[in-house]
PDB file of N, CA, C and O in Angstrom:
ATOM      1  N   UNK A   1      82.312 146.997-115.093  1.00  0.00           N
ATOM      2  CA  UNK A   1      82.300 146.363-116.390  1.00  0.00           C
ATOM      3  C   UNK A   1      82.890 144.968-116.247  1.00  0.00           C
ATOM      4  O   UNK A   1      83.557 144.742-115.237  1.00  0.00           O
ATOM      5  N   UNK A   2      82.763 144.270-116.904  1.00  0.00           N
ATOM      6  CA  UNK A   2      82.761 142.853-117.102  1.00  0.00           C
ATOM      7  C   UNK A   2      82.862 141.776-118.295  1.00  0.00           C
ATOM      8  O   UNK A   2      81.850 141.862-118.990  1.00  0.00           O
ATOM      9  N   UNK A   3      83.543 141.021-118.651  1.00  0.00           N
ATOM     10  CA  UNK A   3      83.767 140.827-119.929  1.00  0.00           C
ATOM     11  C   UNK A   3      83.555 139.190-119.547  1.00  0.00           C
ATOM     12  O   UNK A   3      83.893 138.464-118.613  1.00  0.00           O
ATOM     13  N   UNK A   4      82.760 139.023-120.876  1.00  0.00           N
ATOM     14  CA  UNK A   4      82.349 137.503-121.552  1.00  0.00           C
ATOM     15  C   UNK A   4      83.389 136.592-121.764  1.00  0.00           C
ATOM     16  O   UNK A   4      83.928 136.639-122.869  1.00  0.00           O
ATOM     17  N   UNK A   5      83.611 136.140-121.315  1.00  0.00           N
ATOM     18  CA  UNK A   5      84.787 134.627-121.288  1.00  0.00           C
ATOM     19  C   UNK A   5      84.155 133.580-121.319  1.00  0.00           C
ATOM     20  O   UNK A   5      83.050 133.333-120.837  1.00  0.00           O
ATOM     21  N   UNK A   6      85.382 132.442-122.331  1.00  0.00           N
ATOM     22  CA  UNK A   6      84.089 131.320-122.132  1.00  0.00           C
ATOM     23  C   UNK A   6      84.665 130.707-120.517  1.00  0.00           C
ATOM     24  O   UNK A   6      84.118 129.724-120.017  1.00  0.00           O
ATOM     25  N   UNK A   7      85.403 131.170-120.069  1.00  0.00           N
ATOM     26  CA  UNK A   7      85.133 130.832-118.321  1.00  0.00           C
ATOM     27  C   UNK A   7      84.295 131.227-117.065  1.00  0.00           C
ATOM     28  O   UNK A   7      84.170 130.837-115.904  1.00  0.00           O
ATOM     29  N   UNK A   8      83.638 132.479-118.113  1.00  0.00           N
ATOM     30  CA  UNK A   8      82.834 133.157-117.237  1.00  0.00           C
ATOM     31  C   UNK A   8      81.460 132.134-116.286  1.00  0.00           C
ATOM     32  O   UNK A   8      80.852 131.477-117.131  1.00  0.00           O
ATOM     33  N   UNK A   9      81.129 131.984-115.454  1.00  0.00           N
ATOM     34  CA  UNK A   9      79.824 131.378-115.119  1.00  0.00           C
ATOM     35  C   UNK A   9      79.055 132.336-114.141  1.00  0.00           C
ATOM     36  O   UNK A   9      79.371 133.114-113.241  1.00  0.00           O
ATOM     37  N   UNK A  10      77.279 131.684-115.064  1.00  0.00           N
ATOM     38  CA  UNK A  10      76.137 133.097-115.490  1.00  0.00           C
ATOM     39  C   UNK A  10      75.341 131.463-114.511  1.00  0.00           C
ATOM     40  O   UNK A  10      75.096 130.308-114.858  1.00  0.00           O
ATOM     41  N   UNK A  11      75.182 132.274-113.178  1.00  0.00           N
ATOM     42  CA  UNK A  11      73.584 131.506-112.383  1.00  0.00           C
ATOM     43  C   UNK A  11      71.983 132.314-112.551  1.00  0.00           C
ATOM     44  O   UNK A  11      71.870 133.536-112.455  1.00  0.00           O
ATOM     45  N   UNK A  12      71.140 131.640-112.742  1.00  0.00           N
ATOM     46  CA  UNK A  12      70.023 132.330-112.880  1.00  0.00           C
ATOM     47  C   UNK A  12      69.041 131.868-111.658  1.00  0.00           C
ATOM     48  O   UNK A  12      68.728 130.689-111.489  1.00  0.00           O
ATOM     49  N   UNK A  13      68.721 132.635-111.061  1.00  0.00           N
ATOM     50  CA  UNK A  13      67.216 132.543-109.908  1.00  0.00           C
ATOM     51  C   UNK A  13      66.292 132.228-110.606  1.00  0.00           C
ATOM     52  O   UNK A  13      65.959 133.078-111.431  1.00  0.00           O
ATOM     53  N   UNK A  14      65.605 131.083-110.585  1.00  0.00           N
ATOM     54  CA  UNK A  14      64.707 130.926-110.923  1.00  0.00           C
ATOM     55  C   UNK A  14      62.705 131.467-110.955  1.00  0.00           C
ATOM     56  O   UNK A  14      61.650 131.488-111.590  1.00  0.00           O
ATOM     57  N   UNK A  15      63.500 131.835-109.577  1.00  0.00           N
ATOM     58  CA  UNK A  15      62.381 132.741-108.195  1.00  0.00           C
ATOM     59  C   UNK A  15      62.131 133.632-109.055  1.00  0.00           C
ATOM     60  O   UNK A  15      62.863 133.898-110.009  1.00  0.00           O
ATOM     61  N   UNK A  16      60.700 134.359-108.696  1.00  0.00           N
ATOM     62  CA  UNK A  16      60.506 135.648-108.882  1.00  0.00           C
ATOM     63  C   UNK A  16      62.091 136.558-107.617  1.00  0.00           C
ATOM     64  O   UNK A  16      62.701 135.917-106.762  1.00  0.00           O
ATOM     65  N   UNK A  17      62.311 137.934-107.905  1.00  0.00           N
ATOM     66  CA  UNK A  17      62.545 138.648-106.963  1.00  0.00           C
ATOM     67  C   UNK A  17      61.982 140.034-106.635  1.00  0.00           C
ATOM     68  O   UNK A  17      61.499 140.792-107.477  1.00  0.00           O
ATOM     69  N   UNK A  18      62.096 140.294-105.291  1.00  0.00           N
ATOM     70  CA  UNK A  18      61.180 141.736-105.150  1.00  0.00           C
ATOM     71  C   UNK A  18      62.239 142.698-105.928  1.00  0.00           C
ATOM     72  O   UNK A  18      63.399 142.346-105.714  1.00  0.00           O
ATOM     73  N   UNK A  19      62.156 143.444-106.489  1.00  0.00           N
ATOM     74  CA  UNK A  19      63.492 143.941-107.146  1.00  0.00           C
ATOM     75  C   UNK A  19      63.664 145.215-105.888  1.00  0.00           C
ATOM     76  O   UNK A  19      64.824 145.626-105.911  1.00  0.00           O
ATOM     77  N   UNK A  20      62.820 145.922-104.822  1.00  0.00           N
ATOM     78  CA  UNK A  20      62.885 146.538-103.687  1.00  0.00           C
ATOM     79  C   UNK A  20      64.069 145.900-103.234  1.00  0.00           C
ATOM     80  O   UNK A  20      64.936 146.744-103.011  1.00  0.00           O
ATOM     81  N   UNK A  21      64.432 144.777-103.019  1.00  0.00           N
ATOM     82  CA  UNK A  21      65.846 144.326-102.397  1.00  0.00           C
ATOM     83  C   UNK A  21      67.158 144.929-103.348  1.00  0.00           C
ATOM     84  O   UNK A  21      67.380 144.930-104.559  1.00  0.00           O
ATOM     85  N   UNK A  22      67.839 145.395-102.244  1.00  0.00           N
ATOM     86  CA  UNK A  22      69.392 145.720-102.781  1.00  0.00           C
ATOM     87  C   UNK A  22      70.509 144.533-103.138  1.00  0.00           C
ATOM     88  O   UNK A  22      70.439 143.347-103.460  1.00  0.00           O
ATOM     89  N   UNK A  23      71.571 145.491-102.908  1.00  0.00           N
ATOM     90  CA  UNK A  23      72.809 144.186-103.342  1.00  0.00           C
ATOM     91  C   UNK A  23      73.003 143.525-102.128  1.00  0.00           C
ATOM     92  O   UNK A  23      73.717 142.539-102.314  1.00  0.00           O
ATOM     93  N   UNK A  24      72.698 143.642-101.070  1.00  0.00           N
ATOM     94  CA  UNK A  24      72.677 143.469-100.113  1.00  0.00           C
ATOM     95  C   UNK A  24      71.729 141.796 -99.742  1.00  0.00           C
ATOM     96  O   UNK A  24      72.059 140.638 -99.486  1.00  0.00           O
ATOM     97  N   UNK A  25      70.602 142.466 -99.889  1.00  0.00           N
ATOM     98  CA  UNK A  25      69.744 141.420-100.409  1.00  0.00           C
ATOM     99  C   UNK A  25      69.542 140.565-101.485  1.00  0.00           C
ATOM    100  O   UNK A  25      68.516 139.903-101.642  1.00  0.00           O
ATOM    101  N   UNK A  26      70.195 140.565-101.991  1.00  0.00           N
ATOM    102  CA  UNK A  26      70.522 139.432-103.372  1.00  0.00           C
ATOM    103  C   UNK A  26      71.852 138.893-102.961  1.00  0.00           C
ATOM    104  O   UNK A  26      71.995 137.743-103.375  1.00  0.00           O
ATOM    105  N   UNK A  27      72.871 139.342-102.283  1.00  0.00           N
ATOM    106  CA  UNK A  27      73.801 138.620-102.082  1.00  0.00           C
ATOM    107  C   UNK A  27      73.478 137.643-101.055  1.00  0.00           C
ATOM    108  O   UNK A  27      74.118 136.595-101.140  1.00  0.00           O
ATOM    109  N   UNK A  28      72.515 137.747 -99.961  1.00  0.00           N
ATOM    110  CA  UNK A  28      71.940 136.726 -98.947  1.00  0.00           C
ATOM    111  C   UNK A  28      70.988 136.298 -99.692  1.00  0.00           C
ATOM    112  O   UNK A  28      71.027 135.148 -99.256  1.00  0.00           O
ATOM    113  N   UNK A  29      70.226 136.269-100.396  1.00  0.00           N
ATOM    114  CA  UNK A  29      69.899 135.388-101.337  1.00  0.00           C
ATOM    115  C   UNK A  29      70.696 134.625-101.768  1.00  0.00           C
ATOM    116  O   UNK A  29      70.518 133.557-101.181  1.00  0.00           O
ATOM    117  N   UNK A  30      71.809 134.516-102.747  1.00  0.00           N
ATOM    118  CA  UNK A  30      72.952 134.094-103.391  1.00  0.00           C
ATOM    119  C   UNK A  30      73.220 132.935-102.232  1.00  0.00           C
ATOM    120  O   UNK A  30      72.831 131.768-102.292  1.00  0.00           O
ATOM    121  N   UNK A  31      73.996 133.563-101.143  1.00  0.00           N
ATOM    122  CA  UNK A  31      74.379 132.488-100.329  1.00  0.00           C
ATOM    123  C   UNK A  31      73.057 131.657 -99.751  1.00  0.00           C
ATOM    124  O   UNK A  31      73.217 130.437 -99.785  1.00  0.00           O
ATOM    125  N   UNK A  32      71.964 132.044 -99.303  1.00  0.00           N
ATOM    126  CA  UNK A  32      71.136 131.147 -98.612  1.00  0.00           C
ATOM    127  C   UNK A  32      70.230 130.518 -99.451  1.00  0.00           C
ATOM    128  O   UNK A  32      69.539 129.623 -98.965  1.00  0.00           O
ATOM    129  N   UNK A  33      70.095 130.825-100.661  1.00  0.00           N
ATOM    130  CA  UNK A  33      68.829 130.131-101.877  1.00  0.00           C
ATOM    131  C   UNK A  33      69.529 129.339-103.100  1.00  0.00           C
ATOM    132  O   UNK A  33      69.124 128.471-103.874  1.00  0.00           O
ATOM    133  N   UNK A  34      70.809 130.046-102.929  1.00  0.00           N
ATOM    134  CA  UNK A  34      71.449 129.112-104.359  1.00  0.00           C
ATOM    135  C   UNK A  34      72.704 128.577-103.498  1.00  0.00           C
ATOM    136  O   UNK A  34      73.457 127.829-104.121  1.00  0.00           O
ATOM    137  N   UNK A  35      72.979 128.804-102.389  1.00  0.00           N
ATOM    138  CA  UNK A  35      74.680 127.647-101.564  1.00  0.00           C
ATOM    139  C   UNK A  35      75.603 128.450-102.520  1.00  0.00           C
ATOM    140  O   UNK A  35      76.525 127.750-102.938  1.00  0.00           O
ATOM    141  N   UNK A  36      75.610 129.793-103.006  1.00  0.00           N
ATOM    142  CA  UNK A  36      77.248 129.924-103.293  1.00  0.00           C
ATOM    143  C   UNK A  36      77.622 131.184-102.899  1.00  0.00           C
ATOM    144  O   UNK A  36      76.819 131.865-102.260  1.00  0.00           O
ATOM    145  N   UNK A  37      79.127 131.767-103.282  1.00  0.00           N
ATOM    146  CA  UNK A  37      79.274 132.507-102.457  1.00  0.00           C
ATOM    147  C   UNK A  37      79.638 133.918-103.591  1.00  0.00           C
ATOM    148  O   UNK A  37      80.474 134.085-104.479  1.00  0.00           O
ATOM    149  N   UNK A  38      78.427 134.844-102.956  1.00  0.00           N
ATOM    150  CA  UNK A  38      78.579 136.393-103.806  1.00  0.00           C
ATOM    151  C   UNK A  38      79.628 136.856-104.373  1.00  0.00           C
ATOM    152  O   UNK A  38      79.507 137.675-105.283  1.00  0.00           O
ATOM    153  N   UNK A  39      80.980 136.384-103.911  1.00  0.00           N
ATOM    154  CA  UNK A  39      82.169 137.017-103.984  1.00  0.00           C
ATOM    155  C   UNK A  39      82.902 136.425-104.889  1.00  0.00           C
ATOM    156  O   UNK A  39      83.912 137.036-105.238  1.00  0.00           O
ATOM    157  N   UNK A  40      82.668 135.329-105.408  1.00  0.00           N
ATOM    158  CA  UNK A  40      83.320 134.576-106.576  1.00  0.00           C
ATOM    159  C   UNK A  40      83.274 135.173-107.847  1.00  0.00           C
ATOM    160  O   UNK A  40      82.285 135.901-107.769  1.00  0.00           O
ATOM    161  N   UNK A  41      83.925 135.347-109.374  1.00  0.00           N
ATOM    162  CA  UNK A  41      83.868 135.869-110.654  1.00  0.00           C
ATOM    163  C   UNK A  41      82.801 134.897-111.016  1.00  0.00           C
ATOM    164  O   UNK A  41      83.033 133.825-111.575  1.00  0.00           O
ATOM    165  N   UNK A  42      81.441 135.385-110.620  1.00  0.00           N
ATOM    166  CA  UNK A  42      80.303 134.515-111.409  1.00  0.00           C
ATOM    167  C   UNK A  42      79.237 135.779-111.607  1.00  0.00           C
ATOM    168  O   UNK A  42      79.395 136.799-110.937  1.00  0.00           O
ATOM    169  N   UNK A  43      78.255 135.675-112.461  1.00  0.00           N
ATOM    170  CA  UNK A  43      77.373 136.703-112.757  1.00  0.00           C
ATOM    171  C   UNK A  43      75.944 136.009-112.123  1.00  0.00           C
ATOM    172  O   UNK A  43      75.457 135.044-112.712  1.00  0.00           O
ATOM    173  N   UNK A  44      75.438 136.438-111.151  1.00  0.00           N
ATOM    174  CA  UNK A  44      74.250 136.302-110.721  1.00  0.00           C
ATOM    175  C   UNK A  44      72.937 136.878-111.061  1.00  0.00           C
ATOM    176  O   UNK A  44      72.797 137.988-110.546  1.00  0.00           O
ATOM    177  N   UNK A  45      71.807 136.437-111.845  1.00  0.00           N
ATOM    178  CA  UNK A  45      70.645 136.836-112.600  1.00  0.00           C
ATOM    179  C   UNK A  45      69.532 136.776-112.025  1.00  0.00           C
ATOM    180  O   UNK A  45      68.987 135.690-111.829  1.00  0.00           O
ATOM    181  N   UNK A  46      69.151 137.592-111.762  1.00  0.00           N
ATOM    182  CA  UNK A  46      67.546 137.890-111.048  1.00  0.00           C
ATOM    183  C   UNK A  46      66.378 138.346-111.893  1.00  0.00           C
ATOM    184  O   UNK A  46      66.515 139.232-112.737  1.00  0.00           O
ATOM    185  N   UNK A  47      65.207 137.724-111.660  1.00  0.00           N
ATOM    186  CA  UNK A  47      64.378 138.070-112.495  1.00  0.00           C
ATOM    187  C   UNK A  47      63.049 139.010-111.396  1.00  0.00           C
ATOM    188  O   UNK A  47      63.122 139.194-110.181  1.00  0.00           O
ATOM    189  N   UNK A  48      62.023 139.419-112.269  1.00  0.00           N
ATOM    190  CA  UNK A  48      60.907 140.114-111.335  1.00  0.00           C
ATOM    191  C   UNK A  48      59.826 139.414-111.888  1.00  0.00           C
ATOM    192  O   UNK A  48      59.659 139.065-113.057  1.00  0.00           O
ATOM    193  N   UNK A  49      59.124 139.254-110.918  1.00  0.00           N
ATOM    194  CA  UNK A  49      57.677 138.533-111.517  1.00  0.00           C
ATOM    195  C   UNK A  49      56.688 138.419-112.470  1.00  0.00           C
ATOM    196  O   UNK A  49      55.775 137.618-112.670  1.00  0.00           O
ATOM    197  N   UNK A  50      57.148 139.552-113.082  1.00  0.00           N
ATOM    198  CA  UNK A  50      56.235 140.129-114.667  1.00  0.00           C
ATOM    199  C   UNK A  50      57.442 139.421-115.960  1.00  0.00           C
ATOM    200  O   UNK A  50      57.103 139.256-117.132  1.00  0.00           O
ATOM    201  N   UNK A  51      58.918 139.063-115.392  1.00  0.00           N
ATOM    202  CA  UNK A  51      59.541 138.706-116.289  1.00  0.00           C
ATOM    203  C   UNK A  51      60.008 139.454-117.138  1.00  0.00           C
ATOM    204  O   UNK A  51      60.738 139.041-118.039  1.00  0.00           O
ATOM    205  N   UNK A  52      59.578 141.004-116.957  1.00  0.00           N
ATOM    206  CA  UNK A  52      60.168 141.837-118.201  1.00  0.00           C
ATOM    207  C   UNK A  52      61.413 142.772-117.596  1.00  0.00           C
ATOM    208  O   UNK A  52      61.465 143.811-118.253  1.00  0.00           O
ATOM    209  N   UNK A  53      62.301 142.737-116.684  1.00  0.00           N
ATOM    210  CA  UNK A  53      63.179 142.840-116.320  1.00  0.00           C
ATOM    211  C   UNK A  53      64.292 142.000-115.498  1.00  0.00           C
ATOM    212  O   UNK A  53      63.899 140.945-115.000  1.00  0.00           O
ATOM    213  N   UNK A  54      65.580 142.353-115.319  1.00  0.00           N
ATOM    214  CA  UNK A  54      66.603 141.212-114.084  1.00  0.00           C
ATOM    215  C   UNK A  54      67.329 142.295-113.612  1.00  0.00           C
ATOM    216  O   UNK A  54      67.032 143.468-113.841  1.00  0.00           O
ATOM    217  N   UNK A  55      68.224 141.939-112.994  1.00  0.00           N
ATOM    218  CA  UNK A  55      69.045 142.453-111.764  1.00  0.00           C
ATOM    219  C   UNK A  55      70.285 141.565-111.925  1.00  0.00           C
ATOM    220  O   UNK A  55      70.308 140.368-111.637  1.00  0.00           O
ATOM    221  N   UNK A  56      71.088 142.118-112.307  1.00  0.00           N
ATOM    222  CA  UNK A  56      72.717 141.459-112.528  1.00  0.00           C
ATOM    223  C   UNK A  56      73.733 141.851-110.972  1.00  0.00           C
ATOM    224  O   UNK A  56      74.149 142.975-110.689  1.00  0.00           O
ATOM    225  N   UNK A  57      73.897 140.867-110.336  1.00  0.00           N
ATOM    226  CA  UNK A  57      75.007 141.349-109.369  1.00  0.00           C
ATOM    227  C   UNK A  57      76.446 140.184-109.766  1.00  0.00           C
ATOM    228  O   UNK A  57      76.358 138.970-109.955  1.00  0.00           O
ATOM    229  N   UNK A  58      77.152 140.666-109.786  1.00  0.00           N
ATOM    230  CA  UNK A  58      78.738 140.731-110.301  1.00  0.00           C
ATOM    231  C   UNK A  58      79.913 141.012-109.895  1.00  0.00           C
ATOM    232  O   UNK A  58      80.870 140.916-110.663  1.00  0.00           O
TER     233      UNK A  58
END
């Protein structure tokens, strides 16, 4: 769980993602497609190519 602060910071992928990838794979995403690092208090947003779902890693 996770709570809304206005300090919180929310990155969004712009990319489609295979949503088949784990946390694993979105966190090397994270570091190699967006330069930051998985482990920081930031909320990372993934989308899937149809757009009607995301993938929150946190």
């Amino acid at each position: 769980m996770f709570r809304f602060d206005e300090g919180l910071k929310v990155y969004l992928h712009r990319d489609p993602v295979d949503f088949r990838m784990g946390i694993n794979g979105l966190s090397i995403l994270v570091e190699q497609a967006m330069r930051l690092n998985p482990m920081t208090s930031a909320l990372f947003v993934f989308g899937n190519r149809r757009r009607d779902r995301i993938k929150i890693l946190g």
